[in-house]
C-alpha positions as CSV (number, residue, x, y, z in Angstrom):
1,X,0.0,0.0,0.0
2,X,1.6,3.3,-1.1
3,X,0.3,6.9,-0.1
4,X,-1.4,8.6,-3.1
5,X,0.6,11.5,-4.1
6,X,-2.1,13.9,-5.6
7,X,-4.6,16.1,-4.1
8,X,-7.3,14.9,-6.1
9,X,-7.0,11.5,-6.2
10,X,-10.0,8.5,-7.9
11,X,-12.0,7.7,-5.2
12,X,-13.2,3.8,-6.0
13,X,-15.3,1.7,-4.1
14,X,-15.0,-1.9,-4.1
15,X,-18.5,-4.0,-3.1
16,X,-18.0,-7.7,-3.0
17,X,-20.4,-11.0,-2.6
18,X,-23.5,-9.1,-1.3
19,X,-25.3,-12.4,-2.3
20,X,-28.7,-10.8,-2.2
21,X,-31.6,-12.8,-2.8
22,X,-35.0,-12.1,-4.3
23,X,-37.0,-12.2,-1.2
24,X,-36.8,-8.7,1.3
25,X,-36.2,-11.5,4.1
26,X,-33.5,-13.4,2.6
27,X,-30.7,-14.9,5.1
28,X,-27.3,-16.2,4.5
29,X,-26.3,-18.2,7.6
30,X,-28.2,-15.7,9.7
31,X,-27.7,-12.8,8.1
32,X,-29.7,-10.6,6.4
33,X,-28.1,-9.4,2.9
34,X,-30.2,-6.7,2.3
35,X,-29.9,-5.1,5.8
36,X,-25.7,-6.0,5.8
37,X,-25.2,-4.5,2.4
38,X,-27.5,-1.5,3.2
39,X,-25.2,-1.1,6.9
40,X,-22.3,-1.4,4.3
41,X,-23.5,1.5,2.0
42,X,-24.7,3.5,5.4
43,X,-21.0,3.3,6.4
44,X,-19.2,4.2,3.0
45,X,-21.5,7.4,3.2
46,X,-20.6,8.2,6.7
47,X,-16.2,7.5,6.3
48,X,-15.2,8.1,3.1
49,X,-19.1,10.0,1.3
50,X,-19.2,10.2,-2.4
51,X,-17.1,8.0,-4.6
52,X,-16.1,8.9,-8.1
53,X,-16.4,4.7,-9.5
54,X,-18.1,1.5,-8.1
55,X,-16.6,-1.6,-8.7
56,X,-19.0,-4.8,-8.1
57,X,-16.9,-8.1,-8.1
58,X,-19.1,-10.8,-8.2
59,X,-21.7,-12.8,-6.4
60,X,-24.4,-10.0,-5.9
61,X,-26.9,-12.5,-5.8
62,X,-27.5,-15.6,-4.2
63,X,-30.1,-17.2,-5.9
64,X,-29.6,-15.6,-9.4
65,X,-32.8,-13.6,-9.3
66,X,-33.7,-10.6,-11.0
67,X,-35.0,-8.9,-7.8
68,X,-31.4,-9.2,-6.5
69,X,-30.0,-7.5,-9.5
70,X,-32.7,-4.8,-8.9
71,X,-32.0,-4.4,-5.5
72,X,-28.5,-3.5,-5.8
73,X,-29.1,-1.3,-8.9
74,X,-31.9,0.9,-5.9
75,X,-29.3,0.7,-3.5
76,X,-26.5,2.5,-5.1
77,X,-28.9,5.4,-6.1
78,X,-27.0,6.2,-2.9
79,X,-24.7,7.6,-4.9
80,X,-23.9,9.7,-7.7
81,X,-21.4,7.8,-10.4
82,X,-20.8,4.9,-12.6
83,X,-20.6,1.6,-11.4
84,X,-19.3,-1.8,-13.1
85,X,-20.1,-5.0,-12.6
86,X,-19.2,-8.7,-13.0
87,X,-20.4,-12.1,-12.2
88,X,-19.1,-14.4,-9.5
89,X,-20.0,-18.5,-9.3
90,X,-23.7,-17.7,-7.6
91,X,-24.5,-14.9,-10.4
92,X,-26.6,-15.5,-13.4
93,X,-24.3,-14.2,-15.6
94,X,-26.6,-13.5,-18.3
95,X,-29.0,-11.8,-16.0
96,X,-26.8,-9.8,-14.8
97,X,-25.5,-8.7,-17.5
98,X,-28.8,-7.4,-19.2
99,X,-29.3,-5.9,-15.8
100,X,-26.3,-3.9,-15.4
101,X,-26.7,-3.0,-19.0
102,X,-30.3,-1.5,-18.1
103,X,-28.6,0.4,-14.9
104,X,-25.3,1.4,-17.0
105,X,-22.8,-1.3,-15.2
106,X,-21.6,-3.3,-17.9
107,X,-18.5,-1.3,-18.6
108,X,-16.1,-3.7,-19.1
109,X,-13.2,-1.3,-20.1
110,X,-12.8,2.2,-18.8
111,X,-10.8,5.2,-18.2
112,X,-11.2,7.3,-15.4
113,X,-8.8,9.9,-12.7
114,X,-6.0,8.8,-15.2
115,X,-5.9,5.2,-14.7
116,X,-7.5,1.9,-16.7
117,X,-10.2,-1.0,-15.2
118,X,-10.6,-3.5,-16.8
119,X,-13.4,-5.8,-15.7
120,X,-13.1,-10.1,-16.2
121,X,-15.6,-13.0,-16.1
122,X,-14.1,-15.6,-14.2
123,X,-17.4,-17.3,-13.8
124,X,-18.3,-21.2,-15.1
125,X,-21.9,-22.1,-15.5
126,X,-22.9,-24.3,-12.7
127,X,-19.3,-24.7,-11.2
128,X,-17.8,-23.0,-8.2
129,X,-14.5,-22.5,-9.3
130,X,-13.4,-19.7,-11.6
131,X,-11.6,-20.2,-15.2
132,X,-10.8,-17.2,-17.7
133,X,-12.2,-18.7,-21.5
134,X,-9.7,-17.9,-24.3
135,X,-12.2,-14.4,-25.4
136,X,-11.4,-13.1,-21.9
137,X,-7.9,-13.7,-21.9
138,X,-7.8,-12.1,-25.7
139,X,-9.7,-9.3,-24.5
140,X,-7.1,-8.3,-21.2
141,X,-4.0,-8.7,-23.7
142,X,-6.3,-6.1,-26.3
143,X,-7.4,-4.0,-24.0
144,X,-3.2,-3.8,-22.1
145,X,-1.8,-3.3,-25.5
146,X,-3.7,-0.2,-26.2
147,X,-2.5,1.7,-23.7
148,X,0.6,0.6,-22.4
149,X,1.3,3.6,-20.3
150,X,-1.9,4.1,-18.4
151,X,-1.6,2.4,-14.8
152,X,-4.7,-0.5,-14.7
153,X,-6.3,-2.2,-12.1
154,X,-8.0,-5.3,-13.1
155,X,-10.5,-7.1,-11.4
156,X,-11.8,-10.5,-11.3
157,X,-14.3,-12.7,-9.2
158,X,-11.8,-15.6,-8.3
159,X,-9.1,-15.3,-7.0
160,X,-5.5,-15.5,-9.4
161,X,-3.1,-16.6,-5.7
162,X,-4.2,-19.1,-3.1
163,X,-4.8,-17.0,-0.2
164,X,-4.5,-19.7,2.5
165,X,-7.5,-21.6,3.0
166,X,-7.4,-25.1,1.8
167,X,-10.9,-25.4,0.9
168,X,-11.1,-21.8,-0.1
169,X,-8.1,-22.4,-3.0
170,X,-9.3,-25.4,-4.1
171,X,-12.3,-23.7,-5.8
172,X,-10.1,-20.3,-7.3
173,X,-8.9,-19.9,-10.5
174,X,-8.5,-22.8,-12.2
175,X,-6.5,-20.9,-15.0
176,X,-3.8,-19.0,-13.0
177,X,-0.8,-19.1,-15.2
178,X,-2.6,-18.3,-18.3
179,X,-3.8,-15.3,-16.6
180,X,0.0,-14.1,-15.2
181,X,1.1,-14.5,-18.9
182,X,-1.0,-11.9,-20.1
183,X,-0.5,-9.9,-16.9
184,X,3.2,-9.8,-16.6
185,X,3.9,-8.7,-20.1
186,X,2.2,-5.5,-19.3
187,X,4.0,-4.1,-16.2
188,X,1.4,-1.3,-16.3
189,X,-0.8,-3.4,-14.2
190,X,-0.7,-2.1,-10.4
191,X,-3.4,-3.7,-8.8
192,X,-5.5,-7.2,-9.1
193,X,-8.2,-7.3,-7.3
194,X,-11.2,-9.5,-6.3
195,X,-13.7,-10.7,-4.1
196,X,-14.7,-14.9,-3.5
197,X,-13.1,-15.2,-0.5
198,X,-15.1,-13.1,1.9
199,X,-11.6,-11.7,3.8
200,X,-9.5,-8.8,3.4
201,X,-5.8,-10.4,1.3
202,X,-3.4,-8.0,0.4
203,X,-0.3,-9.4,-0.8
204,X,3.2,-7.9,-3.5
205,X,4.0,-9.8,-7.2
206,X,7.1,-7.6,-8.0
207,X,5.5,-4.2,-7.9
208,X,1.5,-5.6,-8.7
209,X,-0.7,-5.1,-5.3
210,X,-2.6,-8.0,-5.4
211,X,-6.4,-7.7,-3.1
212,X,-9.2,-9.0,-1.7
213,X,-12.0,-7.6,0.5
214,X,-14.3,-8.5,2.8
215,X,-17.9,-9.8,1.8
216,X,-20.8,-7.1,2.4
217,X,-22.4,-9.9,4.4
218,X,-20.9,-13.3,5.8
219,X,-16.9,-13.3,6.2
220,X,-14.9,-16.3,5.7
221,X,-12.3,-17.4,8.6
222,X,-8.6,-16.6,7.7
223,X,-6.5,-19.5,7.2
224,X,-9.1,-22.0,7.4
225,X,-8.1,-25.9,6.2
226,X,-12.4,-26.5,5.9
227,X,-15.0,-24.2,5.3
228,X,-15.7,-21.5,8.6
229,X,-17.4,-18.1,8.9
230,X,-16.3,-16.0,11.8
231,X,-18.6,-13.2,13.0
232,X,-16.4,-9.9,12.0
233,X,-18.7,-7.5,10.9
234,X,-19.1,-6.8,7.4
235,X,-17.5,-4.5,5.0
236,X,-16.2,-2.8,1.7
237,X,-12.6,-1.5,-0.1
238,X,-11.9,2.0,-0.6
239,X,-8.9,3.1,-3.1
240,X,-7.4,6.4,-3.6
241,X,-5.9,6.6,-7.1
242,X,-3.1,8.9,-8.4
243,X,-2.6,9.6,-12.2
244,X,1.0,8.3,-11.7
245,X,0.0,5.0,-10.2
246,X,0.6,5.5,-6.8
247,X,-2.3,4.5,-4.6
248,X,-3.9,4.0,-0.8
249,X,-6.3,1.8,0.6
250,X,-8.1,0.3,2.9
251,X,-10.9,-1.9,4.2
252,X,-13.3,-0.5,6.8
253,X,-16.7,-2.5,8.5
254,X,-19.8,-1.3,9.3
255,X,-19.2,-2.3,13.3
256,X,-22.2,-1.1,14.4
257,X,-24.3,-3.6,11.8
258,X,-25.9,-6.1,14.8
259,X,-26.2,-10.0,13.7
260,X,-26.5,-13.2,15.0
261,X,-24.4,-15.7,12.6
262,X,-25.0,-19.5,12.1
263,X,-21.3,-20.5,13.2
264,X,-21.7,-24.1,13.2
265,X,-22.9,-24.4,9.3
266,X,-20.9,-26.9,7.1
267,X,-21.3,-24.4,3.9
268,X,-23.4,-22.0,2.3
């Protein structure tokens, strides 16, 4: 993490696995997802206020249903700029798509405060894990080529480095290597950044950040060899962005969000 240098910096917000479901009551191992991620957005309004980008990385809903998509699109009239969007293993990808389209979130490309985001879809039908096809690895090598001088954060559902959790890595990017190929020709790329594993990761490849946030509802236990949720409140990623690359940030929780969560579940 490096302090931002200008006096302006991009303010970008990352929102991870909300997994919202279609029904106003709808629990996730006792917790609410509508109420977390609205105690999320409550939060992001009260420490950091208006960002100047959303990005969305994957699992928004938990059941694949069009209300979910909705609801997200009605919260974030919360604030006032673009946000992008991308599928994680529990997203209808196609529904999502034609729903972010209809809310103006299916940028997958854009350039914004000086820098590049590029947006992937790691997501398999019907499979947990995540692989980049060959159009999505044709499009990041396109889309790095053309400008090789603007710094880029790319972001991705699944995650491209095991992050410590046995069962956790075992369902990440199936692809890794084909991914890195593309990515370390292009040593423009400063940040790679995702959501899937419902804990904050922040590790260094050379000079690429690479980052993971916490879920906007259930969080994943650190270092885990089986699956385990831990009741840490939940939270969101907020970035400060110079034009010449350099860049802070950090995670923060909505502590005062009250829950009671199902500790003792096998999975989700």
């Amino acid at each position: 993490m490096t302090p931002t240098r200008s006096r302006n910096p991009l303010r970008v917000l990352q929102l991870t696995d909300p997994h919202l479901m279609a029904s106003r009551d709808g629990s996730l191992l006792g917790i609410n997802t509508r109420d977390s991620l609205a105690a999320v957005i409550a939060q992001v309004l009260e420490t950091h206020g208006q960002p100047d980008l959303i990005l969305v990385t994957g699992d928004i809903s938990q059941d694949g249903s069009p209300e979910a998509y909705r609801h997200l699109t009605d919260q974030l009239q919360a604030f006032h700029c673009t946000s992008l969007w991308i599928p994680g293993n529990h997203d209808d990808a196609s529904l999502l798509a034609r729903v972010a389209a209809e809310s103006g979130a299916a940028g997958r490309q854009r350039e914004q405060g000086g820098w590049q985001f590029v947006m992937l879809d790691s997501s398999v039908p019907g499979q947990v894990h995540g692989e980049l096809a060959d159009s999505e690895l044709q499009f990041l090598e396109q889309v790095l080529s053309a400008s090789p001088e603007r710094p880029t954060l790319i972001s991705l559902h699944h995650q491209p480095v095991p992050v410590g959790s046995d069962w956790m890595d075992r369902i990440g990017l199936a692809n890794p290597d084909a991914f890195w190929q593309v990515v370390d020709r292009h040593p423009q790329v400063r940040v790679v950044l995702w959501g899937h594993v419902h804990q904050a990761f922040h590790q260094r490849r050379s000079h690429l950040h690479l980052i993971a946030t916490p879920s906007t509802c259930i969080q994943f236990t650190p270092q885990s060899v089986d699956f385990g949720v831990e009741p840490v409140a939940p939270g969101y990623r907020w970035f400060e962005l110079a034009p010449d690359g350099e860049f802070s940030t950090e995670v923060v929780r909505a502590e005062s969000f009250r829950f009671q969560l199902d500790e003792g579940s096998g999975g989700y």
